[in-house]
N, C-alpha and C positions, 0 to 999 in steps of 0.2 A: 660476764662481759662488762666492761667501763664502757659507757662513752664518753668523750674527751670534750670539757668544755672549757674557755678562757675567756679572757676579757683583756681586750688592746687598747691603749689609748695614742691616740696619735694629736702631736699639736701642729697647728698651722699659724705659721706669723711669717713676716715678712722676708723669713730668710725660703720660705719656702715655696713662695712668687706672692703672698697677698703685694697687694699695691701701699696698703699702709697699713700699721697695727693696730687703728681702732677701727673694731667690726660692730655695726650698728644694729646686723640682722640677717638673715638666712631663710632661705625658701627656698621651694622647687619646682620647678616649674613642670610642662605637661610633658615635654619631650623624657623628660629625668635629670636635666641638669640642675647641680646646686648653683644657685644663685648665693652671693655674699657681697653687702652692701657697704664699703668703708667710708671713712675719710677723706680717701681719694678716688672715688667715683666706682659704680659696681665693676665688678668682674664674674667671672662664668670657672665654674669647675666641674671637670668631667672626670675625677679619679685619679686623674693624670697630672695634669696640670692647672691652673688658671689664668685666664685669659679676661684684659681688660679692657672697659666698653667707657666711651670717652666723646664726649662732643667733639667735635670737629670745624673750624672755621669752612661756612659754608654750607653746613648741615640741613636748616632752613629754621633752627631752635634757637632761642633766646635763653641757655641757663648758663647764669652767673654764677654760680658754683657750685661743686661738686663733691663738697660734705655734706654727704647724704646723714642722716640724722634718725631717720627711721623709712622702713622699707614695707610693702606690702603685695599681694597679688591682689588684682582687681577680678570681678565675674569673668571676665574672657580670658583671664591668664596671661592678662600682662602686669609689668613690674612698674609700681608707682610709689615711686621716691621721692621723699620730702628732706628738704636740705636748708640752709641757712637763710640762700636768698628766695625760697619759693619752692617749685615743686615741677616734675616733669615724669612723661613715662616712657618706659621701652617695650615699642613692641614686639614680641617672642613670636608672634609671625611674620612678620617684615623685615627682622632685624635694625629697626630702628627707632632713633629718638623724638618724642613728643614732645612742646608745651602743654601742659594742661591749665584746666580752669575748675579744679574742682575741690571739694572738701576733703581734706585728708587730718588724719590725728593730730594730735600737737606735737612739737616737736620734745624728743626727750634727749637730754646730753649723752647718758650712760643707757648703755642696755645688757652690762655687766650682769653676768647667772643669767640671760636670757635661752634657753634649752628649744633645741628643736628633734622632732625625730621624723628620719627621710623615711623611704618606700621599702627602706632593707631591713627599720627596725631598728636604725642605728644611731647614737645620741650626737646631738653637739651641740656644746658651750659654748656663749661666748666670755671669753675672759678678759683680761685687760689688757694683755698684749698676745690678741688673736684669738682663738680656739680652739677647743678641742674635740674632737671625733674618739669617740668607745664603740669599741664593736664587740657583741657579745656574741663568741665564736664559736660555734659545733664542726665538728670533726665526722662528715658519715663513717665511717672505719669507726669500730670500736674493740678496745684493748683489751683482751686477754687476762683477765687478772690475776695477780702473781709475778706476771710477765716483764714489768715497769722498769724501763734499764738494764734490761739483759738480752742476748743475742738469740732470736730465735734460729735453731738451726736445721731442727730435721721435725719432719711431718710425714704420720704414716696411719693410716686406716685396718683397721685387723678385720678375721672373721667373724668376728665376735659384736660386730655392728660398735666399737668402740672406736676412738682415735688416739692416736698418741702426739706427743709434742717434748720435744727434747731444748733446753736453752744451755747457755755455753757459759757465762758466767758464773750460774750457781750452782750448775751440774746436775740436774736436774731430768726428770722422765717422769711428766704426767700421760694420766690416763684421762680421757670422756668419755661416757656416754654420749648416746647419738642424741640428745637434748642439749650438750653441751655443758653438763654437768661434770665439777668434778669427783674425778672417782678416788684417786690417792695419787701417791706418788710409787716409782720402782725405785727398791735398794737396792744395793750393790749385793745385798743378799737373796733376793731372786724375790722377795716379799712387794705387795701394794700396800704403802703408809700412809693411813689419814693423815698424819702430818707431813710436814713438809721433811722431807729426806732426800739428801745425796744419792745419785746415783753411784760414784768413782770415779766418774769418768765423763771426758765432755764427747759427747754422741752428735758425729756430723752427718749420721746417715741410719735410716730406720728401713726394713722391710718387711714382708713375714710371707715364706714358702706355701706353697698350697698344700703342706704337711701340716702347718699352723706353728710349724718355729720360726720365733724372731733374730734377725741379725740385726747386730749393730755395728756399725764401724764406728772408730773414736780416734782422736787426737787430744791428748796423745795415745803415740801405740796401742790399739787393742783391737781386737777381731772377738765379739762377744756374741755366745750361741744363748738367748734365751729361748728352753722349751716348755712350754704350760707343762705342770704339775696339777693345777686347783685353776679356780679361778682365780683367787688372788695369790696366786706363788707359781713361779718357776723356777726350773734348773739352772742356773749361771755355769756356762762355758768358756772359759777363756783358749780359742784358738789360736795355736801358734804358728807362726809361718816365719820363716827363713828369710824373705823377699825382704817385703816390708808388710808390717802391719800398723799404717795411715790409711784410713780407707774413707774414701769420701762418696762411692757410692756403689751398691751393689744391685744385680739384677740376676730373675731367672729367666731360665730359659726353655724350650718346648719340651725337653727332654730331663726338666728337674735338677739341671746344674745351675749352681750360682757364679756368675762370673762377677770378680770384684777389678771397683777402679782406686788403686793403690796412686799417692803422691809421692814417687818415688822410684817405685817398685815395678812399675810399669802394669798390665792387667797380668790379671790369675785368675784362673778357675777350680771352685772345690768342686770334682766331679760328683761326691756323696755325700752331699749335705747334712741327711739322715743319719750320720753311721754314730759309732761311739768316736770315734777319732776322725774326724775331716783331716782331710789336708789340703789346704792351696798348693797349685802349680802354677808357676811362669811359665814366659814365653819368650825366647830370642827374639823372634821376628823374623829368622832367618834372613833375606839381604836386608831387612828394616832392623833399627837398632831401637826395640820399642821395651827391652830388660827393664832401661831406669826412667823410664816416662813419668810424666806428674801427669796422673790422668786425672781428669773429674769428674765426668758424666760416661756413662754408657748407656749405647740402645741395641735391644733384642728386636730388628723389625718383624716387620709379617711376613717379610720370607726366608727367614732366620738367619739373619746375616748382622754380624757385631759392629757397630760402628761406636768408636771410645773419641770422646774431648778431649783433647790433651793440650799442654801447654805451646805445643810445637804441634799443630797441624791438626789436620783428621786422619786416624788412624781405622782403616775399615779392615775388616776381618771377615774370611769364610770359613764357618765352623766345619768340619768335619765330625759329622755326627758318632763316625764310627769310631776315629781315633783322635780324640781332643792333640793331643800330639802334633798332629797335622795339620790343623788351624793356620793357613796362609792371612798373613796380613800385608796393608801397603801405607804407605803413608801419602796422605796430601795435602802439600802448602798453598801457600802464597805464591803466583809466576804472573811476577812484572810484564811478561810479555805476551801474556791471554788476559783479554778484559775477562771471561768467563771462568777463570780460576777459582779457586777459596779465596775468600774478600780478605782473611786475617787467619794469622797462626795462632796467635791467643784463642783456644776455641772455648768457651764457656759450658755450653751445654748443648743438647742434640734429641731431638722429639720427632715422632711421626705420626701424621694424622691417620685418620682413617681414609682418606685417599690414596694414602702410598707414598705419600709427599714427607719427605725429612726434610725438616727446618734444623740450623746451625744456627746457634748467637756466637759470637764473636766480642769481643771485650772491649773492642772501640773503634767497630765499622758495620752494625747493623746486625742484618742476618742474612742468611742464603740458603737458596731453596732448592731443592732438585729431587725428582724421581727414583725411586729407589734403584730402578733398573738402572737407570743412566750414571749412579752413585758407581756401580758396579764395572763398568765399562774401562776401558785405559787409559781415556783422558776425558772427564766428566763435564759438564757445564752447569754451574749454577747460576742461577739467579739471583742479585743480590737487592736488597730495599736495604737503604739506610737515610738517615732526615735529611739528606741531597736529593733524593732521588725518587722521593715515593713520601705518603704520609705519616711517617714515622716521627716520631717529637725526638728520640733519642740515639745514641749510637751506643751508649756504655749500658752493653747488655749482660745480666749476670743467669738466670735462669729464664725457663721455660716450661709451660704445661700445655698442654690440649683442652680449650673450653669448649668447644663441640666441632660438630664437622667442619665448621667454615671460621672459625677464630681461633686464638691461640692468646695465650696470656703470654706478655713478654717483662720480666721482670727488670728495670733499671737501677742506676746506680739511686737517683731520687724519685722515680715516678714509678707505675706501670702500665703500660699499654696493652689494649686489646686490640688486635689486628686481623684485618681481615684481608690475607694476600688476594685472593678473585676481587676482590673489590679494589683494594688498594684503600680500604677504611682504616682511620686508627682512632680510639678511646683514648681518649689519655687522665688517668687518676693519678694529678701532680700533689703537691706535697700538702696543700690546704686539705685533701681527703681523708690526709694519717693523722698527720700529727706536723709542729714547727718543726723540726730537726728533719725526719725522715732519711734514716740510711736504710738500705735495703740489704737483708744477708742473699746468700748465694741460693737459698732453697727456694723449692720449685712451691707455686700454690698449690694445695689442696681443698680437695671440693669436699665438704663436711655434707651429714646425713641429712643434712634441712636444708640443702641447697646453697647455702653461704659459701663463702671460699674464705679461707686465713693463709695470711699472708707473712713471710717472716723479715723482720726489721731489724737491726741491732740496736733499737730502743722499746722491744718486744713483739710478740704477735698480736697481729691486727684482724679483726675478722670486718668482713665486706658481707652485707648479704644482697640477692638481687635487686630488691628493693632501693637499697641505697648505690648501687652501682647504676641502673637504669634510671631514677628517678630524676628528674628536672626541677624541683621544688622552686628553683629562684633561678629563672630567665634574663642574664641582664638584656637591657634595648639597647643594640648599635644603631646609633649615629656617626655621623659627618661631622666632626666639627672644624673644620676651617679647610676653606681653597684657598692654597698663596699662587700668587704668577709674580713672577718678578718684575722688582721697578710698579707695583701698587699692595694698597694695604689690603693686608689679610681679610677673606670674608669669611664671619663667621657667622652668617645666614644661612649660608647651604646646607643647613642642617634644616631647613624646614622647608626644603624643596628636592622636589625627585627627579628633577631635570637641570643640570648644569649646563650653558649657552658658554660657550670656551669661542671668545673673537682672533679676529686672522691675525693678531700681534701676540696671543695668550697663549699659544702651543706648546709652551714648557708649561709647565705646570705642575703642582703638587695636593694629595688631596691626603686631607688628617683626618682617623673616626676612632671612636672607642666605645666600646662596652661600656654602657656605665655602671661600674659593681665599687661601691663605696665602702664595702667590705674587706674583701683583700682581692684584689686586680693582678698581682705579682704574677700567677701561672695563666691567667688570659691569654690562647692564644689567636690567631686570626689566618683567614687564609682569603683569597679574593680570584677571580676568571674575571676574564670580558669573552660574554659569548657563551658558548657551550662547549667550552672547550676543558682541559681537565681542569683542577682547581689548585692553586700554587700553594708550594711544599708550605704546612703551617708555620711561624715564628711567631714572635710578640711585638715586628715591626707595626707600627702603626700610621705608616705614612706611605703613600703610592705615590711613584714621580712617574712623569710622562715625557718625553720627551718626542718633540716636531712629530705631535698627532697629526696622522694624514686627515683629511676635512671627510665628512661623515657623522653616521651616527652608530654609537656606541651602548651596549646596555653591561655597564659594571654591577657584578654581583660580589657583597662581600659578606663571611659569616664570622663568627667567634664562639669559644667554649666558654663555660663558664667558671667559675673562679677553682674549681674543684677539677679543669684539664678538658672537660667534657663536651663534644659538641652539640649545640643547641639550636634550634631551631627561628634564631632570630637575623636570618638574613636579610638583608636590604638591596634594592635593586636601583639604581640609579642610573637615567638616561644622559649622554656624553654626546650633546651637539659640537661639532667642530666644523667652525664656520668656512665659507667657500672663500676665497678669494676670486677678484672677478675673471683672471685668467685660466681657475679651477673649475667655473661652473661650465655646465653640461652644453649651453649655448656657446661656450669659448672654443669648446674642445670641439663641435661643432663646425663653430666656422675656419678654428686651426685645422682640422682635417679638409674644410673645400678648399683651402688657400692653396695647403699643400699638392689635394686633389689639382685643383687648376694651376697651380706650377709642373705638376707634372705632365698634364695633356699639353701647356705650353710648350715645354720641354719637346716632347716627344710631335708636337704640330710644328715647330721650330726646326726641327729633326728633317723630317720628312718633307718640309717646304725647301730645306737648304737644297737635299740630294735631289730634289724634284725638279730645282731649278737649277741646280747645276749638270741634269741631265740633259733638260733643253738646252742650254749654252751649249756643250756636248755637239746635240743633235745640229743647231742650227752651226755650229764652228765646222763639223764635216761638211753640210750642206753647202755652205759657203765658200770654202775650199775647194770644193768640187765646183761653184762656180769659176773659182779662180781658174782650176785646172782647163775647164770646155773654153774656157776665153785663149787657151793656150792654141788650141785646134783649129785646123784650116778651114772648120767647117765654120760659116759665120750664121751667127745666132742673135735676132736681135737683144740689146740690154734689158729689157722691157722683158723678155718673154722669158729670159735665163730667169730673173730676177723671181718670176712668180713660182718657180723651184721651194722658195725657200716657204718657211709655216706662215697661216695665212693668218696667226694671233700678230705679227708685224704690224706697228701703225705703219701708214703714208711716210710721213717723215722719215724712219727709220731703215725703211725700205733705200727711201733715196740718199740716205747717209752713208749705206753698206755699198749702194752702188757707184759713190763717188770715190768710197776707200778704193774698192774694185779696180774704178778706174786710175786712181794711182799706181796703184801695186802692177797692174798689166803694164800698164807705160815707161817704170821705172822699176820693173824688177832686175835687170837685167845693168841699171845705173848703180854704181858705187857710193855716187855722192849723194845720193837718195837719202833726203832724213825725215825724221817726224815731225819737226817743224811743217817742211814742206806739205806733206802727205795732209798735217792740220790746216792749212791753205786750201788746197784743195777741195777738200771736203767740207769747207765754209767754217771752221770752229777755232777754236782755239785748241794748246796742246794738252791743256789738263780737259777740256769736255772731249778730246778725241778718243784718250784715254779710259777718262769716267765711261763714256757709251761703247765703248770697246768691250771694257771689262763687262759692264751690263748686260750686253746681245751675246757675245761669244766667250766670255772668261779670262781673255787674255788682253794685253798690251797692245801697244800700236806698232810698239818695235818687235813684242813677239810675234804677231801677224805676220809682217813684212819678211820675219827669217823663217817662219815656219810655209810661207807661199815660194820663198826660196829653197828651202829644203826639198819640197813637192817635186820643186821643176827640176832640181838635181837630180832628184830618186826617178823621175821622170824618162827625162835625157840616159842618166846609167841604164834603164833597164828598158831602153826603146833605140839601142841604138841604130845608126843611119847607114845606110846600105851594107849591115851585119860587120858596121868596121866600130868598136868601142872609143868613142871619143876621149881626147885626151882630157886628162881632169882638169889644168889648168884652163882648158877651152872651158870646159864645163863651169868652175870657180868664176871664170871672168862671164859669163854671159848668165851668171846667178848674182853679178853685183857683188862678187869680193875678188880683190885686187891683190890678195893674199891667197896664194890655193895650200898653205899650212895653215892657215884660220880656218878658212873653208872645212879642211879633213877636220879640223878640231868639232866645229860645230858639224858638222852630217855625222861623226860617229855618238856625239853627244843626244842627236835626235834620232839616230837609227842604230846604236851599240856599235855598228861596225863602219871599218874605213871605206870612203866613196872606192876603192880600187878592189873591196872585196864584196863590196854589193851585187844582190840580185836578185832581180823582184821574186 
């Protein structure tokens, strides 16, 4: 094994945010930022970018300027800079600027070759126009040697406690030992060569029968039987098959057949592996048309049922153990119109754990999950995870293997991911792990005798071992570095505080952090929750926007991987006050629900006072009328005594107001030219207080009184006639005060629905 080491250098000047190109100094402070002290006043660098710190009119500091000249950290870790006119400091807990009064170096013009090296190990220069940063780079993956610039393709483990390894450029078929030693190479002559030797042929796929012969597929065409002779010699068979012989992956099955996945040719199975002559057979599909399928992957699950990768769909198959012949297959796509469909027809490759659970990769939508029984059913339902929707970094998935009960290694177009569907956990070993280029070939990882896994790359194989897969060596520290609110300047303090106080004008808001890895930061990536709620799909944004926080408190948690994909244990928990406004707080909301409370019992005592008293008008309006009526009878009653008839809640006054209307309406009911003027005469008042007290005591007018004491004595008279003789209406009209007996009928049917000539009591 190689492992991979380099050296980067990277330069920083002005085109790439310093503030100006003469750099006087460099330090770092406790949080982990680079400090870098110019020209034109410090600035801050977190990996990412750099950020500059700048007096301010108004500050409460007296510096005249800000050619700083030489730099240094003082015992509490703050930054004190000496400049032209004098000298001042920043402090890294406060985020802010000092005058000072103290002894500092002398000032030096150049600080040209001044070298410093950070917390990663990593160098910087400063030059003369800016500096530069060297990073001396290891790679955990280590290289396969032989392997450098050629396509690893196929990976196969024998009985013999050896491994094999097949690359595509140089044609090639080594052997190991379970130490990882190598052993020789295979001829095309069926021999193991201590030197390096051709195979013939480029080999995309390795297996070996529980017979102990190896197959090979190859591209181009070949179908190859190696059977051990020695230990270093086997028999070379070249298998012919009609179909096609592209074979990109083979598998056996409970009953010792090999079924192969042809590019082309669709599947075939040699029933007699063993014999002197194999032969492959196809398969129509009968109503599937699966003859010229470009398959890739095939699975034998656990309850022996085929399910083949193909370039168009998933192709599932039920063996018929007795008569291969009769192998029913079916096909299934992509249907736009089941979200629970097959996510993609690109199907890559197809795996099943030891729970029963088959995983699909798909080529550039994730993967999908389903039950093997359920796979079986007429219209199945998968589950899909892809980087939308679940913790997954990638969508361009090329292979797949099983790393134990609860993970699954998922190979991508540049990374790999370990996944853990029950959790929804994903690993991510991005490109800093391999190697700078980092393509991935199509083959599945394999688990080597020492626990390691290699991995195949088209810039060779890689081997990972636990160790460096699990390992944490280098933690970067997340910080916070800048709160913007719009309409004021950026703070870049909130990195040295764990509680952010967000005011009732600040509710939009943005908050910036980053890893600090001064090494390579490119595959960092980050994910954040407020709450305990789940944690948002990972990316490499580095900025949270907010928008009209409701007022509260808040506890944001945010994590990040490390520069090698992986996540690590350096999350930060930040508390998120968002202030009340005073018609928000608890006391407003308080007295907005009594207000409301007491508008509505007003409402509702408003309510109940109207009908209340408009019952009594009611009560005393019949009472009253019924006075009217006994004044009409021969019997005589003094005014006095009728009067005490009515409720005894009457004041004095009012009693003797009702009784002078009384006595109008008695006197002049039966008058025509009877008016309300008069009647307000009478009664001492005028016409509007006759009215206003009217309306008050009884509900009505002065003029409706008067017709409704005339309507009585009409209804009266019709249904009491005088010596059983019906008087005539017009008698009746004229001794009710109208002079009109068609007005008359108007108004009595208007107060009683019907005509005085059809009434009766």
């Amino acid at each position: 094994m190689i492992c991979a080491h380099s050296q980067r250098a990277t330069t920083y000047d002005i085109h790439s945010g310093l503030p100006h190109w003469v750099v006087s100094g460099i330090v770092q402070d406790r949080h982990g930022f680079i400090w870098v002290s110019t020209w034109n006043g410090l600035c801050r660098y977190d990996g990412y970018e750099f950020r500059q710190i700048k007096a301010r009119p108004g500050d409460g500091t007296h510096i005249s300027s800000e050619v700083i000249r030489r730099m240094e950290l003082d015992g509490r870790g703050n930054i004190v800079c000496r400049t032209t006119g004098g000298s001042f400091m920043f402090d890294t807990r406060e985020y802010r600027l000092y005058d000072v009064a103290r002894h500092v170096p002398p000032s030096i013009d150049s600080q040209e070759g001044l070298q410093f090296t950070d917390s990663e190990g990593n160098r910087w220069l400063i030059e003369r126009y800016g500096m530069t940063k060297t990073v001396s780079e290891r790679c955990p993956a280590s290289l396969v040697s032989g392997t450098e610039n050629v396509q690893a393709k196929a990976f196969m483990r024998d009985n013999r406690q050896r491994w094999w390894l097949a690359t595509k450029e140089d044609e090639t078929v080594r052997i190991y030992d379970r130490s990882n030693r190598l052993i020789g190479y295979v001829g095309g002559d069926g021999h193991i060569h201590k030197e390096k030797t051709r195979f013939g042929y480029r080999a995309y796929c390795l297996m070996q029968t529980r017979g102990g012969d190896v197959w090979v597929g190859c591209k181009p065409g070949a179908l190859l039987r190696l059977r051990p002779v020695s230990d270093n010699e086997f028999e070379v068979k070249r298998i012919n098959s009609r179909l096609c012989d592209v074979i990109y992956h083979i598998v056996e099955d409970r009953d010792g057949r090999l079924w192969l996945a042809s590019f082309g040719g669709g599947i075939q199975c040699v029933p007699e592996p063993s014999s002197a002559n194999p032969k492959p057979v196809g398969f129509s599909g009968g109503g599937e048309n699966i003859a010229h399928d470009k398959v890739r992957r095939l699975l034998v699950t656990l309850g022996g049922n085929l399910v083949c990768a193909t370039t168009n769909g998933l192709v599932v198959g039920r063996i018929d153990r007795q008569n291969i012949g009769k192998t029913t297959f079916r096909r299934l796509t992509r249907d736009g119109e089941r979200e629970e469909s097959l996510c993609n027809n690109a199907v890559m490759d197809v795996v099943q754990d030891g729970k029963g659970r088959i995983f699909i990769a798909t080529e550039n939508h994730g993967i999908d999950m389903i039950d093997e029984a359920a796979l079986m059913t007429q219209e199945p339902s998968f589950t899909n995870f892809n980087s939308a929707n679940s913790s997954l970094t990638s969508d361009a998935c090329l292979a797949m293997t099983v790393k134990d009960s609860s993970r699954i290694f998922v190979v991508c177009a540049d990374r790999v991911m370990e996944f853990e569907p029950d959790s929804d956990h994903t690993v991510t070993y991005a490109r800093s792990f391999w190697n700078d280029r980092c393509h991935f070939s199509e083959e599945r990882p394999l688990c080597l005798y020492d626990g390691s896994w290699i991995f195949g790359l088209e810039q060779g194989a890689y081997v990972a071992t636990c160790r460096s897969m699990e390992a944490r060596n280098v933690t970067p520290p997340l910080r916070l570095t800048c709160l913007s609110v719009n309409g004021k300047l950026p703070d870049l303090g909130v990195c040295a505080r764990d509680t952010i106080v967000i005011d009732t004008d600040e509710r939009n808001f943005s908050l910036s952090f980053a890893a600090l890895c001064y090494n390579d930061n490119s595959e960092i990536c980050y994910r954040s929750r407020i709450g305990d709620v789940t944690w948002s799909v990972a990316d490499k944004q580095r900025t949270l926007t907010f928008y009209d926080m409701q007022p509260g408190e808040y506890v944001l948690e945010i994590q990040s991987t490390d520069r090698y994909g992986r996540w690590t244990d350096n999350n930060i928990k930040v508390v998120i006050v968002v202030k009340y406004h005073w018609y928000e707080t608890l006391w407003a909301r308080i007295t907005l629900w009594l207000f409301i409370a007491g508008v509505i019992a007003a409402v509702i005592y408003t309510m109940f006072y109207i009908r209340t008293l408009s019952r009594q008008r009611r009560e005393l309006l019949d009472k009253y009328m019924s006075l009217l009526d006994s004044g009409k009878t021969e019997e005589t009653v003094p005014d006095e005594q009728r009067m005490d008839s009515l409720p005894g809640n009457l004041s004095e006054s009012d009693r003797k107001f009702l009784q002078r209307v009384e006595a109008y309406i008695e006197e002049n009911i039966g008058n025509s030219e009877a008016n309300i003027d008069d009647m307000a005469a009478f009664a001492a008042s005028s016409r509007s207080t006759l009215n206003r007290k009217l309306r008050s005591l009884v509900g009505i007018t002065a003029a409706q009184l008067l017709i409704d004491a005339r309507m009585r004595q009409a209804a009266r008279m019709l249904s009491r006639p005088a010596d059983g003789v019906r008087p005539n209406i017009s008698d009746i009209a004229y001794k009710c005060g109208y002079a009109d007996t068609r007005y008359f009928s108007r108004c009595f049917k208007k107060k009683y629905g019907v005509a005085p000539s059809e009434y009766s009591c």
